[in-house]
N, C-alpha and C positions, 0 to 999 in steps of 0.2 A: 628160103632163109628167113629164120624169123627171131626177130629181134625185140625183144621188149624196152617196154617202154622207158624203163630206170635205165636201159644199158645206153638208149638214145640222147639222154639228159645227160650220161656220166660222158661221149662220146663227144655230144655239145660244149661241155665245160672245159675240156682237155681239149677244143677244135679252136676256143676262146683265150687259151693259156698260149695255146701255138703262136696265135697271132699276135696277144702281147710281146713274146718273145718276136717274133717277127718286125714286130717296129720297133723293136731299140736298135736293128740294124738297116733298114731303110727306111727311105723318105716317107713321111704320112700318104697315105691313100687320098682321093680325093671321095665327097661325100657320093657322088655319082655312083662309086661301086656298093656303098649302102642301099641305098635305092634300087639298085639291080637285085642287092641281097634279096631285098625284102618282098621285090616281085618277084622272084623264084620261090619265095616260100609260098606265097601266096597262089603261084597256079602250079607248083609241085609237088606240095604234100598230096603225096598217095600213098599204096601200100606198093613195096619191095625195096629192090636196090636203089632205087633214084633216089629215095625218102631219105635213107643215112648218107648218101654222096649231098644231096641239097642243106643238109642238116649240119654238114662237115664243112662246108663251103660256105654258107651263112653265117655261123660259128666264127669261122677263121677271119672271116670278113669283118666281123662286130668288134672283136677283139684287135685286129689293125689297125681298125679306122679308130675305135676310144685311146689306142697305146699311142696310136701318133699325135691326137689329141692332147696328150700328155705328156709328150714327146715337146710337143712348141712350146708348151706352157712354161717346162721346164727350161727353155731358150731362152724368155720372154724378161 
């Protein structure tokens, strides 16, 4: 399967939408799964199916953790 590279970016920005949608309906993430995010990225880019699943998941992850960010702010 081969995926280029624009479709990986447009996959990331719609993985990041997700997850703002995601925190307006639960509790903010704690920053710990950022950090998980970001060591997955780091010893998982390779080439195949892992790359767009790690990519989907980072994504999702970034977009969580900043929507609940903004989420308390709007509390506050």
């Amino acid at each position: 399967m081969v995926v280029k590279r624009t479709d990986l970016i447009a996959i990331g920005l719609a993985s990041i939408l997700a997850g703002l949608f995601i925190s307006k309906f639960t509790d903010p993430i704690s920053l710990s799964w950022l950090v998980l995010a970001i060591i997955a990225t780091i010893f998982g880019i390779r080439k195949g199916p892992t790359r767009l699943i790690i990519i989907i998941f980072v994504c999702l992850i970034i977009g969580w953790w900043r929507g609940g960010l903004l989420q308390k702010q709007d509390i506050k």
